[in-house]
C-alpha positions as CSV (number, residue, x, y, z in Angstrom):
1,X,0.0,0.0,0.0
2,X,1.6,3.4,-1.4
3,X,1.5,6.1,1.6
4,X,-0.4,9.8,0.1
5,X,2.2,12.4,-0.9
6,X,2.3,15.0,1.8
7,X,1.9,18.7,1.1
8,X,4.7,21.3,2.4
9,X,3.7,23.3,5.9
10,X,2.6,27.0,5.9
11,X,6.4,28.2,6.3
12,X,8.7,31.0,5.5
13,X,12.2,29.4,4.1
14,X,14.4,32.3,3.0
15,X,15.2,35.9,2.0
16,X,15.6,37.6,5.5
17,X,17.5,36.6,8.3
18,X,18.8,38.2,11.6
19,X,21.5,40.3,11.3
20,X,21.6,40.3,7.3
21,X,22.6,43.2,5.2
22,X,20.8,43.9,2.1
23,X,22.2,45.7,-1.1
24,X,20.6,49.0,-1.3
25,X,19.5,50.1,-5.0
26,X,20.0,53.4,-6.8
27,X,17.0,54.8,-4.9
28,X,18.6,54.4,-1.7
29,X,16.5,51.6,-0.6
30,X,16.5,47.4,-1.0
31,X,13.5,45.5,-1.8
32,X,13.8,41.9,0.2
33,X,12.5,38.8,-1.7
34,X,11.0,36.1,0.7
35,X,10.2,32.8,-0.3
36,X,8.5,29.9,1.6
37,X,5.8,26.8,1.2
38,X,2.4,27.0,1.5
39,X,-0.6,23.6,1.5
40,X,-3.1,26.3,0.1
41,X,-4.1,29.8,-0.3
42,X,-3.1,32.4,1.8
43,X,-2.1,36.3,2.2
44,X,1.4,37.8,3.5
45,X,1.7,40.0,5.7
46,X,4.4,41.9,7.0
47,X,5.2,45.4,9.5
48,X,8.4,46.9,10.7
49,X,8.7,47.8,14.3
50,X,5.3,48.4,15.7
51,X,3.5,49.5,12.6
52,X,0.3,48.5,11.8
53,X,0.4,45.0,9.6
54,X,0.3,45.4,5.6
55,X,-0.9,42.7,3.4
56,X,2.1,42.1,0.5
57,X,0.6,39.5,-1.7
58,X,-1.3,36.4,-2.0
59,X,0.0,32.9,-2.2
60,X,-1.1,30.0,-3.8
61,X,-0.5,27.0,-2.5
62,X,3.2,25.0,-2.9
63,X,6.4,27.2,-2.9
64,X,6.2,30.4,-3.4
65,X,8.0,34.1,-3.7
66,X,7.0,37.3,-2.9
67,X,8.8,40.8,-2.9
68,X,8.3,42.9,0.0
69,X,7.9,46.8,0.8
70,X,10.9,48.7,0.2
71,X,13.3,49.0,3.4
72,X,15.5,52.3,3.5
73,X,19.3,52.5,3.7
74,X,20.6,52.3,7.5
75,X,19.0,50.0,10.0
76,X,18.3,48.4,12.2
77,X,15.3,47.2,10.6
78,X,12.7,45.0,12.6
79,X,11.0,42.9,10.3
80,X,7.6,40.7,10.9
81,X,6.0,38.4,8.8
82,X,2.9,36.7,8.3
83,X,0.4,34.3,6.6
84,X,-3.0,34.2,7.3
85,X,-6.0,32.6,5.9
86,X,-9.0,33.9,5.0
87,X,-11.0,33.6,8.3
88,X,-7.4,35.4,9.5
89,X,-6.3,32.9,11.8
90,X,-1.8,33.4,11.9
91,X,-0.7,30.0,9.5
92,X,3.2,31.0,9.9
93,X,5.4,33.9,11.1
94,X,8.6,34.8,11.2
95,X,10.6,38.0,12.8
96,X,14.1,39.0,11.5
97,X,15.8,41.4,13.6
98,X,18.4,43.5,13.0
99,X,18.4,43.8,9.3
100,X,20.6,46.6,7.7
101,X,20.4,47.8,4.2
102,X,23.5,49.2,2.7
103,X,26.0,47.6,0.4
104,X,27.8,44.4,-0.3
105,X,30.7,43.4,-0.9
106,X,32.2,39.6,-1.8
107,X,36.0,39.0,-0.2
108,X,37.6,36.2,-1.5
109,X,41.5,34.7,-2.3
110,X,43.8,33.3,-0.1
111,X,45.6,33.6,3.1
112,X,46.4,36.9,3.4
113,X,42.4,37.7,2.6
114,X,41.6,35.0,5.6
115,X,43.8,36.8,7.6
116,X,47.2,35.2,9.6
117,X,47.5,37.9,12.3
118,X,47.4,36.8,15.8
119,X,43.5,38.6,17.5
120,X,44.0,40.4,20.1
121,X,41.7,41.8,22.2
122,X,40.2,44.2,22.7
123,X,39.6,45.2,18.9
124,X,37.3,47.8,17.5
125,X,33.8,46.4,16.1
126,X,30.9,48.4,14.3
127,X,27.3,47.5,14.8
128,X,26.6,48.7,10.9
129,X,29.5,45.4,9.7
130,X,27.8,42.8,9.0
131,X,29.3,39.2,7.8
132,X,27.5,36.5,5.4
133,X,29.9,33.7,7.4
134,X,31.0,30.4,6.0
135,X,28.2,28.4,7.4
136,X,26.0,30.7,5.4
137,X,25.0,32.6,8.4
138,X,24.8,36.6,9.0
139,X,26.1,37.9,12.2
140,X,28.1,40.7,13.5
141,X,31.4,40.8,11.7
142,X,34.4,39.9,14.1
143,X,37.4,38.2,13.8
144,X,38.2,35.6,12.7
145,X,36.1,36.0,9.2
146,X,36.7,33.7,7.7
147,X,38.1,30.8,10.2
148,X,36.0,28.9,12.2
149,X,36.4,27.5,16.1
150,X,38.5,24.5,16.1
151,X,38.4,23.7,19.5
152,X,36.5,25.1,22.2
153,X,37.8,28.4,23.1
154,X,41.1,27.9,20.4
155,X,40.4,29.6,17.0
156,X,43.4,29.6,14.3
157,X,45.1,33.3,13.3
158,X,43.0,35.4,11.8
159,X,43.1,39.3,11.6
160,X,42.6,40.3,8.5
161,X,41.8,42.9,6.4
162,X,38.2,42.5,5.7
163,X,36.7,44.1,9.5
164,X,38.6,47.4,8.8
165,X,37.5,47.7,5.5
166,X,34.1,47.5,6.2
167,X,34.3,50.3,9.5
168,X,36.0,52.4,7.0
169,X,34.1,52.3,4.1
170,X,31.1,52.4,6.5
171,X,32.2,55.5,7.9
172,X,33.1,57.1,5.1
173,X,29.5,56.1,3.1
174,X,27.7,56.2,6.6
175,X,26.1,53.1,5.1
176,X,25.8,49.8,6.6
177,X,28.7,47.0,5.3
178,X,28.0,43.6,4.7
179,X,30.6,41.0,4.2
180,X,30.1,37.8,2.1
181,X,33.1,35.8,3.2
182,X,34.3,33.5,0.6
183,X,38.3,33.0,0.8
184,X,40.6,30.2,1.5
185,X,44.4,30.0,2.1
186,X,46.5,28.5,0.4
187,X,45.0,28.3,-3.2
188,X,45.6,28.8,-7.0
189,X,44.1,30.5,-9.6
190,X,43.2,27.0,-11.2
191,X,41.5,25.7,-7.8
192,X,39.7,29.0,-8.3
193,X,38.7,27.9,-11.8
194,X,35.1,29.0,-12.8
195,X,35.1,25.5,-14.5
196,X,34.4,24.5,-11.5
197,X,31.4,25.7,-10.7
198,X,29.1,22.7,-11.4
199,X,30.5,21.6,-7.8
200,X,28.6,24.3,-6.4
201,X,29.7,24.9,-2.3
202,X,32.8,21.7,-2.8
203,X,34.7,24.4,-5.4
204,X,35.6,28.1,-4.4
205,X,34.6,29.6,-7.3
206,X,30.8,27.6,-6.8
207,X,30.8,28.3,-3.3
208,X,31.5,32.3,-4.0
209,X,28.2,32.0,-6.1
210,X,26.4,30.1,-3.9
211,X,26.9,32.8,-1.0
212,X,26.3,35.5,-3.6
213,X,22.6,34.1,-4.2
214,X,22.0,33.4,-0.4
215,X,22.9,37.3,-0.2
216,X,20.3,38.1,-2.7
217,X,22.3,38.3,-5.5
218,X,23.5,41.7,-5.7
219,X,26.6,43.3,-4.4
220,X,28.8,46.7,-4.6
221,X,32.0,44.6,-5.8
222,X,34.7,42.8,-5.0
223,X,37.8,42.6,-2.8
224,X,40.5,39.9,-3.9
225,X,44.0,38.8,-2.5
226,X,45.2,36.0,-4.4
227,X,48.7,35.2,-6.3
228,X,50.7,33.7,-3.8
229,X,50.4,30.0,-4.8
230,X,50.6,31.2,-8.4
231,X,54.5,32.4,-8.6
232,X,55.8,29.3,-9.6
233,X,57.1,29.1,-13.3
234,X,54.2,27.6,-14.8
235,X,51.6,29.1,-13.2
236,X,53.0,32.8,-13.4
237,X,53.6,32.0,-17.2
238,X,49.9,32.2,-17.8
239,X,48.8,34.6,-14.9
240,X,48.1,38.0,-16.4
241,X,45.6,35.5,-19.0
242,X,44.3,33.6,-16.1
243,X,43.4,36.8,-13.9
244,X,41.5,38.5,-17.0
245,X,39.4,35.8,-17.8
246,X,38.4,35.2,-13.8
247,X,37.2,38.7,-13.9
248,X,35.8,38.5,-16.8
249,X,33.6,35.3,-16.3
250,X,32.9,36.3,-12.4
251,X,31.7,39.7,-13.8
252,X,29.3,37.8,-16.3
253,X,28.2,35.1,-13.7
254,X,27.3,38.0,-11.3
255,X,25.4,39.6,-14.4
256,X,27.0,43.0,-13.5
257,X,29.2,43.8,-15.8
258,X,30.8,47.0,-14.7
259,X,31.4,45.2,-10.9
260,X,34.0,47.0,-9.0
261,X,37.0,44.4,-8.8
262,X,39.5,45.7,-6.0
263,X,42.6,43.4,-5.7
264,X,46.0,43.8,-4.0
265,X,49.1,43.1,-5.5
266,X,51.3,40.5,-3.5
267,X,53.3,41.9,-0.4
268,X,56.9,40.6,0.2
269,X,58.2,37.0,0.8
270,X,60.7,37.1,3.8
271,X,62.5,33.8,3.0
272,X,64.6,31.9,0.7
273,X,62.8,31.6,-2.4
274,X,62.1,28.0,-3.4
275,X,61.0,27.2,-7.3
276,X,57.4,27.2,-6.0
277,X,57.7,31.0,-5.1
278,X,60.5,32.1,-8.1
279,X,58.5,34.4,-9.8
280,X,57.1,36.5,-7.5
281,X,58.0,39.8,-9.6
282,X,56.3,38.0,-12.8
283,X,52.6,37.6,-10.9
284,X,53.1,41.6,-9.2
285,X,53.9,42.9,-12.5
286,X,50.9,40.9,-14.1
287,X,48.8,42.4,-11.5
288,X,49.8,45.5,-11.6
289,X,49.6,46.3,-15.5
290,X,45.7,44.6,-15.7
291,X,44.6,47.4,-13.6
292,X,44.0,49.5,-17.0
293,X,42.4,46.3,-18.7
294,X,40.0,45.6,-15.9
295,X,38.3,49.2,-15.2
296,X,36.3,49.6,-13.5
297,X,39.3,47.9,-10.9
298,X,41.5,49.0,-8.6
299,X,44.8,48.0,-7.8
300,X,46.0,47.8,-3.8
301,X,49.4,48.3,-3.3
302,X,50.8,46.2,-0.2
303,X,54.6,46.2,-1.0
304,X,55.3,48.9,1.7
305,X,53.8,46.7,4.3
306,X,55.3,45.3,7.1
307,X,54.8,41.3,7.6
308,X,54.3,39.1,10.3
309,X,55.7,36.0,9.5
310,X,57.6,35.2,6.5
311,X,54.5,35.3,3.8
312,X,51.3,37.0,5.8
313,X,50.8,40.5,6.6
314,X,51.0,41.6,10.3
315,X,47.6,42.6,12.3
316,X,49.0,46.8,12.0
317,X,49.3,46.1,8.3
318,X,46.2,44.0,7.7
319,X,44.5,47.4,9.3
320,X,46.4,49.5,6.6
321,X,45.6,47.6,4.0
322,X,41.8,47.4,5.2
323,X,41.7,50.9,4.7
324,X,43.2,51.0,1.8
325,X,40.6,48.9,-0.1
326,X,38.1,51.1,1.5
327,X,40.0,53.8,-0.8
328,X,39.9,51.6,-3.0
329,X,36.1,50.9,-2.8
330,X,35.3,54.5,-3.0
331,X,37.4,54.7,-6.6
332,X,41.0,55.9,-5.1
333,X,43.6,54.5,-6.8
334,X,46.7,56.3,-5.3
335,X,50.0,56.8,-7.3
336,X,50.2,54.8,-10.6
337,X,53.5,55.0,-12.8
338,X,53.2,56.8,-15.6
339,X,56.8,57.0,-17.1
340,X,60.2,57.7,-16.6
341,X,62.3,60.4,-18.8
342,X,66.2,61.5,-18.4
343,X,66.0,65.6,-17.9
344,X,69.9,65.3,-17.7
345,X,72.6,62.8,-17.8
346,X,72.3,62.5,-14.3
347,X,68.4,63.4,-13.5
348,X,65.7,60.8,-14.1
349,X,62.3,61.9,-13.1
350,X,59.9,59.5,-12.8
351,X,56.1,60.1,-13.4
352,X,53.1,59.5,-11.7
353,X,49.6,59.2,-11.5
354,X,46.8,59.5,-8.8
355,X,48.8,60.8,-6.3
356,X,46.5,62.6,-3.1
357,X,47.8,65.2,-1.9
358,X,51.4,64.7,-1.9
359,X,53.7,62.6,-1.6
360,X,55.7,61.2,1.9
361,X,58.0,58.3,2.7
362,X,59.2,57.2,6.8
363,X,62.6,58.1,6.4
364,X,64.7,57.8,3.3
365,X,62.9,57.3,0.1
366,X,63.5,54.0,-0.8
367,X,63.0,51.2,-3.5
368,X,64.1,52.3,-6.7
369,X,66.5,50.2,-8.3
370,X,68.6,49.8,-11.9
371,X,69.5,46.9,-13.7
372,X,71.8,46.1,-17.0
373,X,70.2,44.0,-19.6
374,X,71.6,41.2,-18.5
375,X,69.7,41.7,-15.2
376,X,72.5,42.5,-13.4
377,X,72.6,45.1,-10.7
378,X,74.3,48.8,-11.6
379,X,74.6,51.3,-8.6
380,X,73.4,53.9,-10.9
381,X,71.4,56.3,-8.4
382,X,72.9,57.5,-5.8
383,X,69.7,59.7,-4.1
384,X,66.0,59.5,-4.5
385,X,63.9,62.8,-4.0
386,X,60.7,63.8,-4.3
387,X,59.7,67.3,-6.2
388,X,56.5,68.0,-4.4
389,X,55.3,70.9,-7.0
390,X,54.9,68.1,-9.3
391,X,54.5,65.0,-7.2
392,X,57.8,63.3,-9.1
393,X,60.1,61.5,-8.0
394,X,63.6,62.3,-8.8
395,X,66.4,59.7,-8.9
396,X,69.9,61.5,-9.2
397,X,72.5,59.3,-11.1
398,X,76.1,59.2,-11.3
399,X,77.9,60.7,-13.8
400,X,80.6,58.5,-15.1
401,X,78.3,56.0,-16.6
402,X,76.6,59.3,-18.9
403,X,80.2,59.4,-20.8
404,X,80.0,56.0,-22.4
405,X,79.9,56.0,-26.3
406,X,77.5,53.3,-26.6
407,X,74.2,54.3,-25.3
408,X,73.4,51.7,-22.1
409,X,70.3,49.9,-22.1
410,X,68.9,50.3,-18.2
411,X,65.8,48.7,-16.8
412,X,64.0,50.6,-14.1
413,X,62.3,48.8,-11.0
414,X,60.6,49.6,-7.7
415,X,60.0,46.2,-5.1
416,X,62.2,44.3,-7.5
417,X,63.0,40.9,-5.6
418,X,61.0,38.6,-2.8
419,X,61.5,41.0,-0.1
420,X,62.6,45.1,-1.1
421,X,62.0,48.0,1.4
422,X,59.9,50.2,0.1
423,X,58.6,53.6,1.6
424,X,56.5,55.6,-1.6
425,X,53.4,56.6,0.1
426,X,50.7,59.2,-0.4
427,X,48.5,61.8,1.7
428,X,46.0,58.8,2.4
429,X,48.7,56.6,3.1
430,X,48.0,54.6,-0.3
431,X,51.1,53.2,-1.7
432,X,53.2,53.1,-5.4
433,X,52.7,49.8,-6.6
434,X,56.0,47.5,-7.3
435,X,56.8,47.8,-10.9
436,X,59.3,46.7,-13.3
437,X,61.2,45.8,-15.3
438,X,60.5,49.3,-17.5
439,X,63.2,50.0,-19.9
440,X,64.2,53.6,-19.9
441,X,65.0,55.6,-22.9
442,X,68.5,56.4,-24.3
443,X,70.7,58.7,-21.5
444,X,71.5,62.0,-22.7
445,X,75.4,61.7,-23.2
446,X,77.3,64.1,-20.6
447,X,79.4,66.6,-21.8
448,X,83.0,66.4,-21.8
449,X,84.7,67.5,-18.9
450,X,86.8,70.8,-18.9
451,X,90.4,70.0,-18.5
């Protein structure tokens, strides 16, 4: 004897939560999408706070969707919902407290996104940061984002920069943040393949989507640190190609096709390079020129940074660099390279871009460096200076070099190698990216001495 199918409960099954943010639209308001099951006919309901209940919709019976009233930007909202039949007797209810509207923003990669930095208490939290966790649950942001408990009381490392972002950017938008936490340490560019989607939550780039729907499937953009585990000769071979197309096919999947993409460029390697880290200058570079490809996105620079281990970013720096994607976020660049040109045989002024404000270093400027084209070192420079009434920087070169007959060919870097010192900074403490190798033009010969 077959048992009778049974129909689905009155029951709301998604689209508001406690402590979820939702993506505010142009108006300056979000319009939540709740869905649930239904054995017949009914009518929604809802009311914020203590206002008088609405009906929304009706529902037939099975699963169903329904959009709600709008909600305006800030928060926090208190939400109530309803079904009721027609006699009005309550089928199902629900109440979601604490819901924010504001904007979104996906932060995925590897370690350095998790976060390696020891927590320390106490650290500063904001009511109005809001994190889409791993388990697919909102809560208050706080650290560790993207790690969970491992034993009871003992979490693993995890400061990162993802909770300063989102009090900076919040303060600066006086918006509400929320945080869809997606990253994972130690992975590739091919474990974040897009191919791998079909896995849904067992791939990164599937899971990424999945927490993108649960989120409501819209988002201000993206914050990405990734390229560590791609410096090894093969895989930085075909990085600048495999970085475009992730964009490119994340910015289609996400059907927003202008989506703010804000990535940093790798930090410094404080160790003995093995062949699995050997072209750490090949990936920087590669990230640093597909900034102009990728627009709308926005390159971090991290090279300045001070570490705390060999590979990961110290708690101070994951701060800084925080509020530098906020920067970021909010369509600050900070100094770009433009070009270098010889104003003397023994001036070269270097150009740049996006500078705010001015420029500043701690201490002496540092970083620059000149190399033959056999890659060999030259002690060409012998001071670096900034001209602040045109925000270049001036490197001043020896002079015996300029009296060659045969015009040198010189290739200009800044963060060349694993681990350089680098101090280039800006008014909002945003950083020159590591470049290089740029081949400079011809050196003006020097004239003859007088004897």
């Amino acid at each position: 004897m077959s048992l009778p199918l049974l129909l689905a409960a009155f029951a709301f099954t998604g689209g508001l939560s406690d402590s979820q943010v939702l993506q505010r639209e142009a108006g300056g308001t979000a319009t939540p999408v709740v869905t649930g099951t239904a054995d017949g006919p009914a009518r929604l309901q809802w009311r914020t706070g203590d206002a008088a209940w609405q009906d929304v919709a009706a529902v037939a019976a099975g699963g169903w969707k329904a959009k709600l009233p709008p909600l305006p930007t800030g928060g926090p909202h208190g939400v109530q919902l309803r079904l009721h039949d027609a006699a009005g007797a309550t089928l199902a209810e629900k109440t979601a407290r604490d819901v924010y509207v504001g904007d979104l923003w996906i932060l995925a990669g590897q370690s350095n996104m998790v976060g390696r930095a020891r927590i320390e208490e106490p650290y500063a939290r904001d009511s109005r940061v809001r994190m889409l966790a791993l388990d697919g649950v909102w809560q208050l942001a706080t650290h560790p984002l993207h790690e969970q408990v491992t034993a009871p009381g003992v979490t693993r490392p995890g400061h990162g920069p993802g909770l300063e972002f989102g009090r900076a950017l919040s303060r600066a938008l006086d918006v509400p943040i929320g945080l869809i936490i997606c990253a994972k340490g130690g992975t590739s560019m091919a474990q974040w393949s897009p191919e791998l989607a079909s896995q849904g939550r067992a791939s990164l780039y599937g899971n990424l989507l999945e927490q993108f729907r649960l989120a409501g499937g819209r988002v201000s953009g993206v914050l990405w640190y990734q390229g560590e585990n791609d410096t090894g000769p093969e895989p930085s071979a075909v990085y600048a190609t495999t970085f475009r197309a992730f964009v490119a096919r994340l910015r289609a999947d996400l059907k927003h096709p202008s989506l703010p993409f804000c990535y940093a460029q790798l930090a410094r390697f404080a160790n003995e390079p093995t062949a699995f880290y050997s072209e750490w200058n090949v990936v920087r570079e590669a990230q640093r020129l597909a900034e102009a490809e990728l627009a709308p996105a926005r390159l971090v620079a991290t090279v300045d940074l001070e570490n705390g281990d060999y590979i990961h970013l110290s708690r101070e720096s994951q701060d800084r660099l925080g509020r530098r994607f906020a920067w970021a976020a909010q369509g600050r660049g900070g100094p770009r390279f433009v070009e270098a040109r010889w104003t003397s045989p023994t001036e070269l002024r270097v150009q740049l871009s996006g500078v705010n404000g001015g420029l500043k270093t701690d201490g002496r400027l540092l970083g620059f460096e000149a190399l033959d084209a056999d890659g060999r070192a030259k002690r060409l420079f012998f001071r670096t200076t900034f001209d602040p009434a045109t925000s270049e920087i001036v490197l001043s070169a020896n002079r015996d070099s300029a009296t060659r007959t045969v015009p040198e060919e010189i290739d200009l870097w800044y963060g060349r190698g694993h681990d350089p010192v680098c101090t280039v900074v800006d008014s909002l403490d945003l950083a020159l990216p590591a470049f290089g190798p740029v081949r400079l033009p011809p050196r003006p010969p020097a004239p003859p001495r007088a004897r």
